[in-house]
N, C-alpha and C positions, 0 to 999 in steps of 0.2 A: 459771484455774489459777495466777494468779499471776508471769504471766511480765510483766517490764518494757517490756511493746509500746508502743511510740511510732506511733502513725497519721503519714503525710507527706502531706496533700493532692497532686493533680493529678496528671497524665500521666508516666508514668515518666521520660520522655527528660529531663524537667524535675523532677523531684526527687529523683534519683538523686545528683547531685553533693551536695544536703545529705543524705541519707540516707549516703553513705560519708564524709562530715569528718564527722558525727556520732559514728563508730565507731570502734573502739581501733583502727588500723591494722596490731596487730601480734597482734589475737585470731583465734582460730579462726572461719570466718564461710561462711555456705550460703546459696547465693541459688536460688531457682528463679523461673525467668523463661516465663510462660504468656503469652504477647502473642494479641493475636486474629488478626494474619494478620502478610507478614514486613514490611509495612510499621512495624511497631509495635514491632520486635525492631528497635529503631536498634543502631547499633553503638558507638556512644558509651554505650550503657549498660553494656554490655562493656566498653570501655576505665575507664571509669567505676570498675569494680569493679573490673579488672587492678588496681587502685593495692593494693588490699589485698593483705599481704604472703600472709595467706592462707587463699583463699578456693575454694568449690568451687561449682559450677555447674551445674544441672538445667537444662537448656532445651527448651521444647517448640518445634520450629521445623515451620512449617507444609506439609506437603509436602502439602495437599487446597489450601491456597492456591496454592503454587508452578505444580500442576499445572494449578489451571484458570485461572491469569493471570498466567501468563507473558508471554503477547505482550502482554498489557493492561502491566503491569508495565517492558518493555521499549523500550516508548515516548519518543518525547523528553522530553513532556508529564508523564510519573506519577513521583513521586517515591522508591515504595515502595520497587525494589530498591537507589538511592541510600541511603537509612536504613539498607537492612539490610548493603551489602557496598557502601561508598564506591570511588569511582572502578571500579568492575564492569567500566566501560566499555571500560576499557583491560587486559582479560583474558579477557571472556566474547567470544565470539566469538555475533556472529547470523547469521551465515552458516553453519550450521547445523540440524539439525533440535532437535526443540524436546528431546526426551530427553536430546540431547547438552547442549543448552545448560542445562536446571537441573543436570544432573552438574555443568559447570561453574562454575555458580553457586554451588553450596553447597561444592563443591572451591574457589574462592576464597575464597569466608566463613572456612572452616575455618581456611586459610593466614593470614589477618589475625588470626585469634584467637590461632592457633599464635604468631604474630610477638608479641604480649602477653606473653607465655609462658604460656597456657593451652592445652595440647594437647589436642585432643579424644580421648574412648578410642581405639579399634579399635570396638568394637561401637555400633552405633546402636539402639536397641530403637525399630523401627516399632509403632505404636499403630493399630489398627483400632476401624471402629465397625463398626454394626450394615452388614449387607450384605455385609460384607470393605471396606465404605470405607477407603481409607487418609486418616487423619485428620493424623498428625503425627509425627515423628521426635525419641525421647527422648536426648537427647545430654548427656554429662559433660563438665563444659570442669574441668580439675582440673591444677596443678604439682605433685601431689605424686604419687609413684608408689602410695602404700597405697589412695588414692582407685580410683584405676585396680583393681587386683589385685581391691578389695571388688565394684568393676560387674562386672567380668569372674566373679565366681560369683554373683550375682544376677540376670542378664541372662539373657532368652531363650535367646543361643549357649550359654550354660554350662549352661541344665535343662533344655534341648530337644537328647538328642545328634542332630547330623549325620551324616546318611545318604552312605554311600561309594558 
């Protein structure tokens, strides 16, 4: 189609920093971020993009991961939820049951992105598979308010009205 695509070989966590000095830092810029599980959704690739003055955000974050390896993940030994929510340790409480503790987890995620200045919307649009799996949770990380107002009538809450 003629668009200017530049390929960056290797794993994002690692090519991410030349992929944004590549870019005008001060153009319009849309990243969507599909990691395989939330090992892979480092948070440095977030920080990474914050630099751009402005830029919006699609992330798929794995809430079929979250659920079934959390305690796997929670370990001294695994480094996964270290990549996705640094220092976790010192906010996620494990004394706890496990529901409580992903709330926790993705409620601190969100606070480190917030502190970037990428606010996440209000709305989350949950993504199912086949069976009613819950597969993944579609999140906007977005500084500008029109980003926001456009999810908020695209989104499930806005074309599915809620039942009183």
């Amino acid at each position: 189609m003629g668009a200017p695509v530049r390929a960056t070989p290797g794993p994002a966590v690692d090519a991410i920093a030349n992929i944004v000095s590549s870019l005008n830092g001060y153009g319009l810029h849309f990243a969507l971020l599909d990691p395989h599980n939330l090992g892979a959704l480092s948070f440095s690739i977030i920080e990474h993009l914050a630099k751009l003055k402005h830029i919006d955000i699609l992330v798929h974050v794995s809430v079929s991961d979250l659920q079934r390896n959390a305690d796997l993940y929670s370990s001294e030994v695994q480094r996964q939820f270290d990549e996705f929510a640094p220092e976790w340790r010192k906010r996620v409480s494990l004394d706890t049951n496990l529901q409580s503790m992903r709330a926790a987890m993705i409620e601190y995620w969100s606070d480190l992105v917030e502190r970037l200045g990428l606010p996440r919307a209000k709305h989350t649009e949950l993504i199912k598979g086949t069976g009613n799996l819950r597969l993944y949770w579609l999140m906007l990380l977005s500084r500008h308010p029109r980003a926001h107002q456009f999810w908020d009538k695209v989104t499930s809450s806005a074309i599915e009205p809620t039942m009183f």
